[in-house]
C-alpha positions in Angstrom: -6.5 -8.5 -8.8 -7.8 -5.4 -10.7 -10.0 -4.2 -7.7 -10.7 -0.5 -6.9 -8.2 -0.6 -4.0 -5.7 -2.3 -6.3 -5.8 0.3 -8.4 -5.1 2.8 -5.8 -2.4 0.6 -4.6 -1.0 1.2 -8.4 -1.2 4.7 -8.0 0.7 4.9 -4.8 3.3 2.4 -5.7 4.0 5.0 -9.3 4.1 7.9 -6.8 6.5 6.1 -4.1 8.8 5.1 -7.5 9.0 8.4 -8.6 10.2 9.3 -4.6 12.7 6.1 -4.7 14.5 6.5 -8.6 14.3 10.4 -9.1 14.7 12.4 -5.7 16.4 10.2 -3.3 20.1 10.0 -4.9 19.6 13.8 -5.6 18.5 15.2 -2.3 21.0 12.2 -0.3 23.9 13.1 -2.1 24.4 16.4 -1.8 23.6 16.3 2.2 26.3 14.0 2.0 29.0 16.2 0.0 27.4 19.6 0.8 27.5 20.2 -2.8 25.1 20.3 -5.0 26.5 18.9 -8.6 23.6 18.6 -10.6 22.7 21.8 -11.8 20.0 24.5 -11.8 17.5 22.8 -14.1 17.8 19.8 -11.9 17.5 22.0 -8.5 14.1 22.9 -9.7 12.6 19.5 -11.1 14.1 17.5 -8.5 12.2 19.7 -6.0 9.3 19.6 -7.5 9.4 16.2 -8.6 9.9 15.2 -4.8 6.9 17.7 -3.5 4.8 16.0 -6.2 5.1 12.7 -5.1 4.8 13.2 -1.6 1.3 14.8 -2.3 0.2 12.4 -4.4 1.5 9.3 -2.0 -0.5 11.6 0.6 -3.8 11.8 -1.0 -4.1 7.9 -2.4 -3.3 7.0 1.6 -5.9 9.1 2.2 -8.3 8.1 -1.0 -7.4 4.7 0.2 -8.7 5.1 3.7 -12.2 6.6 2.6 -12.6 3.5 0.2 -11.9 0.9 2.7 -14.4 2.4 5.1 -17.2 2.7 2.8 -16.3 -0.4 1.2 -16.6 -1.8 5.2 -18.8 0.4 6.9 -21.4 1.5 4.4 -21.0 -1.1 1.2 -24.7 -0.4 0.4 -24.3 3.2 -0.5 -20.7 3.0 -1.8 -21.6 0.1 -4.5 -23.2 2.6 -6.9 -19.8 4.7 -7.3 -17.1 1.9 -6.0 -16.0 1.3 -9.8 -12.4 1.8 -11.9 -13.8 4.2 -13.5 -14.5 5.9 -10.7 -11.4 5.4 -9.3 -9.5 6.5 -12.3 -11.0 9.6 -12.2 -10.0 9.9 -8.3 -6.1 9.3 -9.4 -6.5 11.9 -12.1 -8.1 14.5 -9.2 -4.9 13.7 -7.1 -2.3 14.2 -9.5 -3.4 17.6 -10.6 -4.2 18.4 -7.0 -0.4 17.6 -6.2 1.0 19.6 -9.1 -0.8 22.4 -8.4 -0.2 22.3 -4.6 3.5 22.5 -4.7 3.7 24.7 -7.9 5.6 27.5 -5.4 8.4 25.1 -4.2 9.1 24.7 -7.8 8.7 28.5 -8.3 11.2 29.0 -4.9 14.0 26.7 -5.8 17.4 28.5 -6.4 20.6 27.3 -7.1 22.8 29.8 -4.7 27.0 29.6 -5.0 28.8 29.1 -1.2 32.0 30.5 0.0 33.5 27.2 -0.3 32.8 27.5 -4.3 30.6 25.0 -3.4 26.7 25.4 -4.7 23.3 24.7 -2.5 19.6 24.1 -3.9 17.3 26.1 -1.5 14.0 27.1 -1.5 14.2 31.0 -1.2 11.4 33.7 -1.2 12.3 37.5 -1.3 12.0 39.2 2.3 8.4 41.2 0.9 6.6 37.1 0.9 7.9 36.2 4.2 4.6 36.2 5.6 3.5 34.3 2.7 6.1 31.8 2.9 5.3 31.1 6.4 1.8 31.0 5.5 2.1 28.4 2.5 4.4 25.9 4.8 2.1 26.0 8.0 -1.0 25.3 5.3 1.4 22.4 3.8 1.9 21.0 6.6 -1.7 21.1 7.4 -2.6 19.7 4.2 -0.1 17.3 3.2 0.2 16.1 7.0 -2.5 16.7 10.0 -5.4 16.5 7.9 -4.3 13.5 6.4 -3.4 12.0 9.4 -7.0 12.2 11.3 -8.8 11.4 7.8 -6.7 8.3 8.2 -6.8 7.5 12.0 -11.1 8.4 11.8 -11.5 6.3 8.6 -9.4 3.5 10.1 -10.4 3.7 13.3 -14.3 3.5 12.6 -13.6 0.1 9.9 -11.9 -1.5 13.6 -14.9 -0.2 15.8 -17.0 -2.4 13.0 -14.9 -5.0 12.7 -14.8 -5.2 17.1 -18.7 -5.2 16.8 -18.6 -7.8 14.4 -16.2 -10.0 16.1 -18.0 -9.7 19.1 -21.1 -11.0 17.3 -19.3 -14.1 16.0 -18.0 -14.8 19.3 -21.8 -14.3 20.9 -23.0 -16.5 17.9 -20.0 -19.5 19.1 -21.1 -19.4 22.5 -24.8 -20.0 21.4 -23.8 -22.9 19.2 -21.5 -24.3 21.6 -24.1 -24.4 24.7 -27.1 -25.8 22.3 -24.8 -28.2 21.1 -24.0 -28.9 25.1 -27.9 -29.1 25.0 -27.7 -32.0 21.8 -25.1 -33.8 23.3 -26.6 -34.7 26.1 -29.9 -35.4 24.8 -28.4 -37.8 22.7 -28.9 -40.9 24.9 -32.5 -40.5 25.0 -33.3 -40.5 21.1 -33.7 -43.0 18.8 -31.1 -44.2 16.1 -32.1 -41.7 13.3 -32.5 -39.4 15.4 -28.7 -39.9 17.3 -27.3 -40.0 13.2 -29.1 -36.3 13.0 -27.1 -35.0 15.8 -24.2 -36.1 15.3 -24.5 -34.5 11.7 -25.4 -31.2 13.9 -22.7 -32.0 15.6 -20.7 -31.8 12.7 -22.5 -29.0 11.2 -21.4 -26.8 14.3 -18.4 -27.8 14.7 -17.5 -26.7 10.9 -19.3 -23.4 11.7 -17.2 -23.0 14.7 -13.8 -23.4 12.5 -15.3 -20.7 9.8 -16.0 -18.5 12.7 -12.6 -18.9 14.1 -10.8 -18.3 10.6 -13.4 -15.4 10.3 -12.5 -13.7 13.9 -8.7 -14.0 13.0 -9.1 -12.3 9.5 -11.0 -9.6 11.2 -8.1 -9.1 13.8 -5.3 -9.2 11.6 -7.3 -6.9 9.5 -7.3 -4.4 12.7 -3.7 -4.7 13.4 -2.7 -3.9 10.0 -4.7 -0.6 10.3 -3.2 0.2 13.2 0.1 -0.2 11.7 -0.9 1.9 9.0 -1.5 5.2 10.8 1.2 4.5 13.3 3.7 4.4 10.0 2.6 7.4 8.4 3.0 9.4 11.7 6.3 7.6 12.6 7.9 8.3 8.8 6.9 12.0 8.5 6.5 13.4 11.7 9.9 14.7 12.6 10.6 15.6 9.3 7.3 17.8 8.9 8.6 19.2 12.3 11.7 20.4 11.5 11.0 21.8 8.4 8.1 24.2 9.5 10.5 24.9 12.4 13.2 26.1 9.9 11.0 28.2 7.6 9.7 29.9 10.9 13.0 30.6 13.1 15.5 29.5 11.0 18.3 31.1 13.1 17.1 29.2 16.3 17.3 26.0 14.6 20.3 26.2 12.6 23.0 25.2 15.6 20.5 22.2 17.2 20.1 20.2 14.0 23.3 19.0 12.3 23.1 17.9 8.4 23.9 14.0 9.4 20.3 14.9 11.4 18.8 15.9 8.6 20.0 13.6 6.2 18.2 10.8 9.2 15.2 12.5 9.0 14.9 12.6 5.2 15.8 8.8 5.5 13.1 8.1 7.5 10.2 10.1 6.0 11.9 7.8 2.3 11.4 4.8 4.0 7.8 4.9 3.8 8.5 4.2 -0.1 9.4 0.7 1.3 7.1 0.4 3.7 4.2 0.4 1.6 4.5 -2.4 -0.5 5.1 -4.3 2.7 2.4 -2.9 4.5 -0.7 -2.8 1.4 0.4 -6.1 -0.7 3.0 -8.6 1.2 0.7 -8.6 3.9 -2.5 -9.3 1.8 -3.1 -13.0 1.6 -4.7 -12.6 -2.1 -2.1 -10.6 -3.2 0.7 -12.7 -2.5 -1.2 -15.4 -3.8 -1.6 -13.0 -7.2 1.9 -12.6 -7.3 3.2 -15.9 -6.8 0.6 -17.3 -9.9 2.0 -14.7 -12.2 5.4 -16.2 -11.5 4.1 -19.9 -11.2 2.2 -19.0 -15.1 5.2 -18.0 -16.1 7.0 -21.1 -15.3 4.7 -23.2 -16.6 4.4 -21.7 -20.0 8.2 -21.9 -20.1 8.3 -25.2 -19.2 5.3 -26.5 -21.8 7.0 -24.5 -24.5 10.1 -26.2 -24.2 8.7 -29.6 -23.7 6.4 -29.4 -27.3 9.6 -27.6 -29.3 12.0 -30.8 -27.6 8.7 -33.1 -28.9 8.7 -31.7 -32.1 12.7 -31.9 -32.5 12.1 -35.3 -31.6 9.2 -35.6 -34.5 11.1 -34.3 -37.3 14.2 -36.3 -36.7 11.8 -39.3 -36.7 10.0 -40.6 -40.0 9.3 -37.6 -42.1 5.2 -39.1 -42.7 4.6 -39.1 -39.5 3.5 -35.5 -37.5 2.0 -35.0 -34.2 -0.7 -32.4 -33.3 -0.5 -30.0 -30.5 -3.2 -32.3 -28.1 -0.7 -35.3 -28.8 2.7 -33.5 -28.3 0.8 -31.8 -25.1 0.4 -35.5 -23.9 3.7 -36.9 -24.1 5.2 -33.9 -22.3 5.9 -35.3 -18.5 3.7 -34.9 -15.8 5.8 -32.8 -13.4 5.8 -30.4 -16.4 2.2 -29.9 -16.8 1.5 -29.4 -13.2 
């Protein structure tokens, strides 16, 4: 399991953690109680904790992408770089990409008192960097969203195009088999014995290749599908939220009557969700990861349940005749079979 994509995969599941455990129950709660209790060291890291991982769950989608398609499309070229090391030095790009990126939300972030004694983080920049401001979210955006999104959809897109192709080819190959085997089939009368016994083990032959094929043509589709879901989940999660927010930061006064908090507080639920979504998405529906997981938990088990069954053997030994000891193969024998399996 400790594959280049895998290790990406690691990367993105530490970045959607950091999402889940440290900003979601400090940006949810305090949409909820329009009050924010935490503090003004927390307004800051918070902020930039969640701007951080959004960058960096941003960049491995997109690091993933470009590794899948040369991995798929060009495997030739990409087997000379395509290593962990590699790859580690790719998650250390991104993470210092994403800290510096969002450096001035972190540098924004105030903790502002309310009429209602109540207190609000907010990002707020002096009136002299308006420009900049709107500058910095539009490039963001651009960066953390649009760009991503068509590295993804081209990258993705191109790996189904070959995949298509391929299919296509399989499918052209079946039909060739099928109609010489056609051919074989009825030929079959007109040959001697050893000859008939050759066929039929054509026969056989084909027929195998057709299931391989089959099992080959379904991979490939499912493959596609998932892709598909891929890009349509990224652009589903963060699209209204990447929306509103550039909205805001451009015409804030236009906006603030047509979007109520229980809105927002929707909105930043749905662009969280992706935090979920991935593991679903990247593991649960990979075959050999599901069978990875699983034997982690099934060599878990088992260890257990030999461990027990040579300390119950060797309880059993020293309450027995104290000249008499049994050795680790021996004990391992008498355990029973259901726990060995």
């Amino acid at each position: 399991m400790r594959t280049v994509t895998n290790v990406f995969l690691l990367n993105l599941s530490v970045s959607d953690l950091l999402l889940a455990v440290f900003c979601m129950p400090f940006t949810l709660i305090p949409q909820l109680m329009r009050n924010f209790v935490f503090g003004e060291f927390m307004c800051i890291s918070i902020r930039y904790a969640q701007a951080v991982s959004v960058g960096v769950s941003c960049f491995t989608l997109v690091t993933i992408s470009l590794e899948r398609y040369f991995a798929i499309v060009e495997p030739l070229r990409s087997r000379r770089w395509q290593t962990r090391s590699h790859s580690y030095k790719c998650i250390v790009a991104i993470w210092i990409c994403a800290l510096a990126l969002v450096i001035p939300i972190a540098l924004s972030q105030k903790l502002i008192p309310l009429r209602t004694r109540h207190h609000a983080c907010r990002e707020i920049w002096s009136k002299d960097l308006r420009n900049l401001e709107i500058a910095y979210s539009i490039i963001l955006v651009c960066i953390l969203f649009v760009i991503p999104l068509f590295v993804m959809a081209l990258a993705y897109g191109c790996i189904a195009y070959r995949l298509w192709i391929d299919i296509r080819r399989q499918m052209q190959d079946q039909t060739d088999d099928e109609s010489s085997g056609k051919q074989l089939s009825n030929s079959d009368t007109d040959v001697p014995t050893s000859k008939s016994s050759n066929v039929m083990r054509n026969g056989g032959h084909v027929s195998l290749r057709h299931s391989n094929l089959r099992n080959s043509v379904a991979n490939r589709k499912r493959v596609i599908k998932m892709l598909f879901v891929v890009v349509l989940e990224y652009f589903i999660c963060w699209t209204p939220l990447y929306v509103v927010s550039t909205w805001k930061i451009v015409d804030y006064f236009s906006i603030a009557g047509k979007v109520s908090q229980t809105s927002w507080s929707m909105m930043l639920l749905l662009a969280y969700s992706s935090s979920f979504i991935h593991p679903i998405t990247y593991c649960f529906m990979n075959k050999n990861f599901r069978k990875g997981f699983l034997s982690v938990f099934r060599c878990c088990v088992e260890k257990r349940r030999m461990s027990g069954g040579c300390t119950e053997m060797s309880n059993l030994n020293s309450t027995s005749s104290p000249g008499k000891h049994l050795n680790r193969e021996y004990t391992y024998s008498r355990v029973a079979p259901e726990d060995r399996s």
